[in-house]
N, C-alpha and C positions, 0 to 999 in steps of 0.2 A: 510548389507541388512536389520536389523533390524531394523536400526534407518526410511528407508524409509518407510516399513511395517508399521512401527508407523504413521510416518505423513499422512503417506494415509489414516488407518484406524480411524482416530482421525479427518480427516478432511471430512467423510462422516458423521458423525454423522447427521439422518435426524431427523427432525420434526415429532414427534406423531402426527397419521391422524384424532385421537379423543380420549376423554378422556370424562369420566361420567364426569358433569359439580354439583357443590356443589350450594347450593341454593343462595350466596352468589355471584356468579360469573353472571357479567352480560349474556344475551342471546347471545348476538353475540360477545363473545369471542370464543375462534376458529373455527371463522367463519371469512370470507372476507367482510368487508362492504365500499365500492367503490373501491380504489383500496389498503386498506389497510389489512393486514391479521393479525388478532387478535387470540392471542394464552395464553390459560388458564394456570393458575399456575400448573395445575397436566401435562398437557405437556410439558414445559420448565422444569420443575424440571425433569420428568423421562429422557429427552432428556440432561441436565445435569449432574446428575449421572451417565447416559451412560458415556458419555465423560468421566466425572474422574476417575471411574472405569477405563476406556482403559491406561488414561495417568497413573496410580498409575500400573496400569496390567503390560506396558509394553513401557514408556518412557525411555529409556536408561539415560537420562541427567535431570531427573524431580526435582532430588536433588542437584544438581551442581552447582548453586549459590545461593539455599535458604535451610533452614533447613527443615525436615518434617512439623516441628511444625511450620513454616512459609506459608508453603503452604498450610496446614491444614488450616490456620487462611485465609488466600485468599479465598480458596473452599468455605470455611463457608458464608464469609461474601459475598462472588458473588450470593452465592443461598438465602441468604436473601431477594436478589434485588426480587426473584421471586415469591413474594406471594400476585402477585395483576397481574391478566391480562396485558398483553404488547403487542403492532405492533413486528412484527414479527422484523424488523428491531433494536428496542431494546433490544429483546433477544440477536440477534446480537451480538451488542455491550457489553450485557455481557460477552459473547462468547468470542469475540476478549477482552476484558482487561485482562480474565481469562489466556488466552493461553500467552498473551504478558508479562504477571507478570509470567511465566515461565524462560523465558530471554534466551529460545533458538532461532537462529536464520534459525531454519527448520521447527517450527512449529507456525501454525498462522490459521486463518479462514479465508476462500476462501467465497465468496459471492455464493447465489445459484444463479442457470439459469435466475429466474425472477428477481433478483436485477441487474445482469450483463445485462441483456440486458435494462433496464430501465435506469441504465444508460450510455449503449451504445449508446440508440435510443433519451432519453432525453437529454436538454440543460444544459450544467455543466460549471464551470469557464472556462473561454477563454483564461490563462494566464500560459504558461510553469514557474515553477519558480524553484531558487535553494538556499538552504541556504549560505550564507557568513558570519562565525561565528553563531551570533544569530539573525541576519539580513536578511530577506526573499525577495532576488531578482527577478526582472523581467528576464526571459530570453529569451522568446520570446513570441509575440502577434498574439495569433492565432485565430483573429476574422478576418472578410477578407479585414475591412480597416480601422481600428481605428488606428490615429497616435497618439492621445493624452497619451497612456500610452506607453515608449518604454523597449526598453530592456536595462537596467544596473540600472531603476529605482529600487529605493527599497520600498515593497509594506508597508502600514499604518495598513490601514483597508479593509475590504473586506464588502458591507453595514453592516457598523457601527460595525463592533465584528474585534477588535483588533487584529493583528496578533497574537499577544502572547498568546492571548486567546484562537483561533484559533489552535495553536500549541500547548498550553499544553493539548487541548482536545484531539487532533489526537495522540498525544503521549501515550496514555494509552490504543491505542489499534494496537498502531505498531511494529512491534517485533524486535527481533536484541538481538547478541550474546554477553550475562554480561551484564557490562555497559557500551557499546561502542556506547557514545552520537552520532559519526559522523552518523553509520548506520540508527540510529533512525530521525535524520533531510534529511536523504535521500529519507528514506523509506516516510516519510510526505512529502517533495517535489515532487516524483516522482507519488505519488497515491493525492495529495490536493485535484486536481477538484473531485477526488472520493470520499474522506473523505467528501470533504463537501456536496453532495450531498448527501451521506448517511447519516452525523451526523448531519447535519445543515439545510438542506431545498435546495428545487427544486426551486428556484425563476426562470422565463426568462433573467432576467436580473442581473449585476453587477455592485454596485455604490463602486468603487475602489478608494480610496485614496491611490497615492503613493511621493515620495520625488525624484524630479529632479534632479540629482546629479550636473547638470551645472549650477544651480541658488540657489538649495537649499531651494525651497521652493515648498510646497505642490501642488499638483494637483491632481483633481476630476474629475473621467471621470464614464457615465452609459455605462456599455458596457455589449453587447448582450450575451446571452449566445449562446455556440456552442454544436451540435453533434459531437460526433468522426469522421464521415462522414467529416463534416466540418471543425472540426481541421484538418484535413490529409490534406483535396483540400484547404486551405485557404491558398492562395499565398500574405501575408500582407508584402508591401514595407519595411513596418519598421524594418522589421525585417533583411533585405539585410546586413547591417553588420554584425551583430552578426554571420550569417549563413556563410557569408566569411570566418568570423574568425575564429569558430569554424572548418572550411571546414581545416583550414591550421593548426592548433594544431591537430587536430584529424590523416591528410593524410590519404590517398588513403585506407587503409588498416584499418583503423579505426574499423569496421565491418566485417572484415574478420579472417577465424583464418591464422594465418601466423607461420612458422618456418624460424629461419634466425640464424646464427652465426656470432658472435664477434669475436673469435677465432676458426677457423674450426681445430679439430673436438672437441677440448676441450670445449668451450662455448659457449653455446644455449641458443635462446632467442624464447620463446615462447606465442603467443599472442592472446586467448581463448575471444572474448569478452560474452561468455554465455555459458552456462553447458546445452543445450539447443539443438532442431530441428534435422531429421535426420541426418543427415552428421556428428553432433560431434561424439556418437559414434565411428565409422570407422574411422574419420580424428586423433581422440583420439590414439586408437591402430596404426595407421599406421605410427604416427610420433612419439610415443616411440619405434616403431620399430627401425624405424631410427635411432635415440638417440643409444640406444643399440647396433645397426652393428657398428655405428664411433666411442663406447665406449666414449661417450660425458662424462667430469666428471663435470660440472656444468650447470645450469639450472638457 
């Protein structure tokens, strides 16, 4: 229970609502000017010390794969970033590399209400993708009919910033437990259109360079950007095989939790796809219950 207590308390950490501004600090630093919120060096510092304070107070794991003095050296040099006004959005970021050079893989910075919905409602990359080694795949095209980029392409560039590039930035603010590289190329696949909307810019559009795998040679398509709205309803043709195929590796149960045995009542096979929604819970205790009456001995 600790360890949750912590990630909760560690991931409200809020924004000071003012701070006496030093004569040095422009006027509309913590202040909103369009739609950007500018926030002063004495408010990201006292809202950072808060944080450390908490993680040093009461991280169960804060020393588990770094030394104090390692961390120490992190702390320091993250709050040096702070001594010049920042978008709020940058704070951010320092926020997330702080918690992610933790190397736990429970604790991370959650976006507030105004960035989530900014970019739930705004237009972010069109393109599901998944890493293959160090190779950042198409996996599906979710604009509503673009066929020129398909699914098993592997992407180049994204306007003109290099995948790798692309990836070593998102890396320094995705978390994951030690150094277990696969987490970290997942966690960037599965958040990118986010990543890049937060670290990279809001364009409408996308000029994608990717690699054809059946000729082998480059292809440039500008493709739209989409809403969440529109990712969900975007029914794109091209993407019909992939979805088969995955339909048939995945089956039926894919998304369900399920209990089934290999050998009744000796071994069970148990299939959790999230730790997640009401129903885990109850469906949780109800099927160790189980396990327990057939005295199941493997799992």
């Amino acid at each position: 229970m600790r360890s949750l207590f912590t990630v909760a308390a560690l991931m409200s950490v809020t924004l000071a609502a003012s701070q006496d501004r030093a004569d040095d600090v422009p006027a509309d630093a913590g202040t909103t000017r369009g739609r950007v919120q500018w926030l002063t060096s004495a408010q990201m510092q006292a809202d950072f010390d808060l944080m450390r304070h908490a993680l040093e107070e009461a991280h169960p794991g804060l020393y588990r794969y770094s030394t104090k003095t390692q961390m120490d050296r992190e702390f320091d040099a993250q709050r040096e970033k702070l001594s010049r006004p920042m978008a709020k959005e940058q704070f951010g970021m320092v926020v997330a590399q702080t918690l992610a050079s933790i190397r736990c893989g429970h604790t991370r910075m959650h976006w507030d209400r105004e960035l989530e919905a900014a970019i739930r409602n705004g237009r972010s990359f069109p393109l599901r993708v998944e890493f293959e080694g160090s190779r950042l795949m198409v996996v599906l095209n979710q604009t509503a009919d673009d066929r020129t980029i398909r699914p098993g392409m592997e992407l180049v560039s994204v306007n003109g910033h290099p995948i790798a590039e692309l990836a070593k930035q998102f890396w320094a603010v995705t978390y994951a437990d030690g150094d277990i590289e696969t987490t970290k190329r997942r966690g960037i696949a599965q958040d990118f259109a986010k990543d890049y909307f937060w670290l990279v810019g809001r364009p409408e559009d996308f000029t994608v360079t990717a690699i054809d795998p059946s000729s082998g040679k480059a292809v440039e398509s500008k493709l739209a950007g989409v809403t969440e709205t529109q990712r969900k309803a975007n029914q794109n043709p091209v993407n019909d095989v992939m979805l088969a195929g995955l339909a048939r590796v995945r089956g039926e149960a894919y998304d369900k939790f399920s209990l089934s045995f290999l050998k009744d009542p000796d071994i069970a096979k148990v299939r959790i796809p999230s730790f997640t929604g009401d129903k885990y819970p109850r469906w949780i205790e109800d099927t160790f219950g189980v396990l327990r009456e057939k005295g199941t001995k493997t799992l």
